[in-house]
C-alpha positions as CSV (number, residue, x, y, z in Angstrom):
1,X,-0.1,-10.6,15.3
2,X,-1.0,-7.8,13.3
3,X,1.1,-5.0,13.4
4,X,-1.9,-2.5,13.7
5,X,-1.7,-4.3,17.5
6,X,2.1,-4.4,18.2
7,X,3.2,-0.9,16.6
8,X,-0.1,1.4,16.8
9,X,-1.6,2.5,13.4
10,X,-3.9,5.4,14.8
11,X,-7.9,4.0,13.9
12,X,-9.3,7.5,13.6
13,X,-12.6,7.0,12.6
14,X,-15.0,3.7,11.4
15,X,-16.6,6.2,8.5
16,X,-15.8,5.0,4.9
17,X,-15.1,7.7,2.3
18,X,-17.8,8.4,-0.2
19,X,-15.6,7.7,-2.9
20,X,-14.2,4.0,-1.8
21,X,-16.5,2.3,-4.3
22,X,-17.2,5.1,-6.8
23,X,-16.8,2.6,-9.6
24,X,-19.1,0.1,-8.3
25,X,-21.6,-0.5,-10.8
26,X,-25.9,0.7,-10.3
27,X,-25.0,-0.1,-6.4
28,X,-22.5,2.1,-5.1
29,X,-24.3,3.9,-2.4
30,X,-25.6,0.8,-1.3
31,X,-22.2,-0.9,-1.3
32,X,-20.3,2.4,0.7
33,X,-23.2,2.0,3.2
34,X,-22.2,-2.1,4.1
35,X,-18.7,-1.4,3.8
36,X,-18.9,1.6,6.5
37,X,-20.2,-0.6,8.6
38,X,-17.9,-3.2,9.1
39,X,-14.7,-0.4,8.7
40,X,-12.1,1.3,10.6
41,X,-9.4,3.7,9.4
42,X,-6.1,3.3,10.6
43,X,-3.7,5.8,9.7
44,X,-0.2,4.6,9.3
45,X,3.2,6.6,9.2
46,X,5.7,6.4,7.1
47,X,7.6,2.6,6.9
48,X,5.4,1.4,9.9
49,X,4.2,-2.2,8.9
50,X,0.4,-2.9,9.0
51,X,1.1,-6.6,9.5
52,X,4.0,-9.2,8.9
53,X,4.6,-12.4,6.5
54,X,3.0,-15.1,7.8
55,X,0.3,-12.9,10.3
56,X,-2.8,-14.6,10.8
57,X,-5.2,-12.5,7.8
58,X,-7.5,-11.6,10.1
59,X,-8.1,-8.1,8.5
60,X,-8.0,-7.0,4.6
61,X,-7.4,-3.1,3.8
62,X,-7.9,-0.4,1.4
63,X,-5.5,2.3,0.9
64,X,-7.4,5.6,0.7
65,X,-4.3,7.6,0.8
66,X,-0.2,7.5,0.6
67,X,0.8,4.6,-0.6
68,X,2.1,1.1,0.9
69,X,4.1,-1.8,-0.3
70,X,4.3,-5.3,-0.2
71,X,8.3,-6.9,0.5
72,X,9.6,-10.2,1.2
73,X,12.6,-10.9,3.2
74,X,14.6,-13.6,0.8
75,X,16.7,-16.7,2.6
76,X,19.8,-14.6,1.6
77,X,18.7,-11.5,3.6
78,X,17.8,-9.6,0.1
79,X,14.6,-7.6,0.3
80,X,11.6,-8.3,-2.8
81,X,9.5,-5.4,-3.1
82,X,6.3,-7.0,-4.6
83,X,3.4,-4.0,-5.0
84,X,3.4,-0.6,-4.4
85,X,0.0,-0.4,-3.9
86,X,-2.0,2.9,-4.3
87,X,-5.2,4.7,-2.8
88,X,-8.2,2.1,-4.1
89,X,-5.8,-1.3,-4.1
90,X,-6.7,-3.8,-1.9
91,X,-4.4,-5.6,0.3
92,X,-4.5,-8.5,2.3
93,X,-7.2,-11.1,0.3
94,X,-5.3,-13.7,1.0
95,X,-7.1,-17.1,0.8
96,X,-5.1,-19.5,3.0
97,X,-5.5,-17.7,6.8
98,X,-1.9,-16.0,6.9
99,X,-0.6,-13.2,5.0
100,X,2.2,-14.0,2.0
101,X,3.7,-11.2,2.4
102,X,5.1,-7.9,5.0
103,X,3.3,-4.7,3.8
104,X,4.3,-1.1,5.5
105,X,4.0,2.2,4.5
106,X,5.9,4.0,1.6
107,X,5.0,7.6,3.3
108,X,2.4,8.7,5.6
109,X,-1.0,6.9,4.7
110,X,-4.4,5.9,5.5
111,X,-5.8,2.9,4.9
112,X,-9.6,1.2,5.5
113,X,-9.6,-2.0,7.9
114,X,-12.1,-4.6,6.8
115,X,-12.3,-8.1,9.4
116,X,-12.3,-10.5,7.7
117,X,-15.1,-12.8,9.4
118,X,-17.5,-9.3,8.7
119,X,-16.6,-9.4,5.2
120,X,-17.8,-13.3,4.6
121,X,-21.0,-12.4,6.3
122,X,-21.4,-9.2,3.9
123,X,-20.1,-11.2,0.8
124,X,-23.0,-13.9,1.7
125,X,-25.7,-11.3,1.9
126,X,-24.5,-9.3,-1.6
127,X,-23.0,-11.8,-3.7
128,X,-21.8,-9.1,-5.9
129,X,-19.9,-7.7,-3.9
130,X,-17.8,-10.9,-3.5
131,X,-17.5,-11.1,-7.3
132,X,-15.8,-7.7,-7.0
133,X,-13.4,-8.8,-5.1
134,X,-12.7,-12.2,-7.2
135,X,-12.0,-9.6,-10.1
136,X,-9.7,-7.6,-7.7
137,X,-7.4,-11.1,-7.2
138,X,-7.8,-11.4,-11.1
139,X,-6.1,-8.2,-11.5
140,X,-3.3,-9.0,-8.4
141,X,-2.7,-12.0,-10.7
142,X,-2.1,-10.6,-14.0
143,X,0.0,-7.9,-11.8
144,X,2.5,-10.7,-10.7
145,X,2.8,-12.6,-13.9
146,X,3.5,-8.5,-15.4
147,X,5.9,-8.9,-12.7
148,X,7.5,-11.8,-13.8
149,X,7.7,-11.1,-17.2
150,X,9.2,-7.9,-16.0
151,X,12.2,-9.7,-14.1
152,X,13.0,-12.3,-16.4
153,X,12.8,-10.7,-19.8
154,X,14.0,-7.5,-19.6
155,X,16.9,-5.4,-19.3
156,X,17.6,-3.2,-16.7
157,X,16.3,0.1,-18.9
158,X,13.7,-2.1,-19.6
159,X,12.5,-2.8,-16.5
160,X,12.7,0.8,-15.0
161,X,11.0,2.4,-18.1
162,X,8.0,-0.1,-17.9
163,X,8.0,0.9,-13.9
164,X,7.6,4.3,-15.2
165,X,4.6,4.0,-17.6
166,X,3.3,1.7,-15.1
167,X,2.8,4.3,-12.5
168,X,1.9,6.9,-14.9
169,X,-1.2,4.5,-15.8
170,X,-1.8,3.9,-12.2
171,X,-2.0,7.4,-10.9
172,X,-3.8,8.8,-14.0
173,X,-1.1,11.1,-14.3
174,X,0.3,11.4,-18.2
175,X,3.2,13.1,-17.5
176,X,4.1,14.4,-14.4
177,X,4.7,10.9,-12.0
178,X,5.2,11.0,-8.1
179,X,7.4,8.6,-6.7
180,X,7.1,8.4,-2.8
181,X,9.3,5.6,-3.0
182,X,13.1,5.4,-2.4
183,X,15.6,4.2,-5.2
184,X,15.9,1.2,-2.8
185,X,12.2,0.7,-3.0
186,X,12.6,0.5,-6.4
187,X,15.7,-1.5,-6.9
188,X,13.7,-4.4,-4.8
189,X,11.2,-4.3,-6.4
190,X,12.4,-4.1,-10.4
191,X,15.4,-6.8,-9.0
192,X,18.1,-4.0,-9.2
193,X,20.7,-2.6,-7.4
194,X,20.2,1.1,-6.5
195,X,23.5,2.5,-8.3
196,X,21.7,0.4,-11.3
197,X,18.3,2.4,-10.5
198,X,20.0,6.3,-10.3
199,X,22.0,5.6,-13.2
200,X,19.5,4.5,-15.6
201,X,17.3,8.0,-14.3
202,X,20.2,9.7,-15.3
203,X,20.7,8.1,-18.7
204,X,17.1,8.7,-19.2
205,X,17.4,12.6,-18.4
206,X,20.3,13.1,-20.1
207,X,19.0,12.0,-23.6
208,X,15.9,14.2,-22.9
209,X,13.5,11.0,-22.6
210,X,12.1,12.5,-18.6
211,X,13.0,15.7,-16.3
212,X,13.3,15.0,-12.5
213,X,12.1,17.9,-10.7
214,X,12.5,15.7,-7.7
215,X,13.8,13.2,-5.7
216,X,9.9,11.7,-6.0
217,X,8.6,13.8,-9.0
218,X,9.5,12.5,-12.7
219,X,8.3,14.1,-16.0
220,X,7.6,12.0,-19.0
221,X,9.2,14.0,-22.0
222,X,9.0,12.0,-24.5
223,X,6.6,9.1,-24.3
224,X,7.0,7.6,-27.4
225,X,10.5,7.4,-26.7
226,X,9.9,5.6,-23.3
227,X,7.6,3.1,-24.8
228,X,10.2,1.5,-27.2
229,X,12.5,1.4,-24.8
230,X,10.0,-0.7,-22.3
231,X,8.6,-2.8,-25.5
232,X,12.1,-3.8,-26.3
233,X,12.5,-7.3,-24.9
């Protein structure tokens, strides 16, 4: 059952954003227009699930705003943070009728609902618009093999400097980063430990490399720096 049923993420309006498909191609009115219609927002707080591991995908979202990820629960009770996904991912595509994965809310957000039997009709009647998406699972794939590289390869500094320039890229940001996550959050998801996470922040202040202004706000101070440490492995 989806968990927009069994815990209540508001659907405050069925009117799409102007600026969902902004980087749609000739069409993107056009596109807004048939998405609108088939849409709901549902507004989620913060850690409330939108739906569970092995749900049936009835639904696939956008985040508009906030940001949401995608965990695992492992055999051994460990938690794998997979995404963090930010406003304009896509969530949900899955291709064999259940979701792979648990996805909630990393702070307050909003997110577009899209059924799933709507958006076959639409993708029939604007092929393009199904090509879109094929290049949105593209992308989700190079992500996890990233990912893998990410785990396997690299050290710990490593892994949490590449995490950094990562979202940096992500939220168009050069310098100054928001992290609405937890150190847990990223610990799961980089395949650390927390104490591992806050001390390698601290290492990286220390020698000048970022500033934390926050608990969720890093600086990039020396770029350069950060990037030969990622590149390492």
């Amino acid at each position: 059952m989806l968990a927009a049923a069994t815990h209540g993420p508001r659907a405050a309006s069925n009117r799409l954003p102007p600026v969902l498909f902004a980087g749609a191609a000739n069409n993107a009115a056009e596109n807004v227009a048939a998405f609108d219609r088939i849409g709901t927002v549902v507004v989620l707080r913060r850690d409330q699930p939108l739906f569970f591991e092995g749900d049936p995908a009835q639904h696939c979202f956008k985040v508009v705003s906030g940001t949401v990820r995608s965990c695992k629960l492992l055999a051994d009770g460990r938690r794998h943070v997979s995404q963090f996904l930010l406003p304009g991912d896509f969530v949900g595509l899955e291709s064999d009728g259940t979701y792979r994965f648990t996805v909630e809310a990393v702070n307050d957000a909003t997110v577009m609902r899209y059924p799933r039997r709507a958006m076959d009709q639409l993708i029939e009647q604007q092929p393009r618009l199904g090509k879109r998406l094929l290049g949105m699972l593209s992308e989700g794939l190079s992500a996890a093999q990233a990912q893998m590289l990410l785990l396997g390869r690299k050290s710990a500094v490593e892994r949490l400097a590449s995490f950094l320039l990562s979202m940096s890229e992500r939220s168009g940001e050069s310098d100054s980063i928001a992290l609405p996550m937890t150190r847990g959050d990223i610990a799961d998801h980089l395949g650390l430990t927390i104490e591992t996470v806050s001390r390698i922040f601290s290492q990286l202040k220390s020698q000048g490399v970022i500033q934390l202004k926050a608990s969720n706000e890093v600086v990039i101070r020396r770029r350069d720096e950060l990037e030969e440490i990622a590149e390492a492995a």
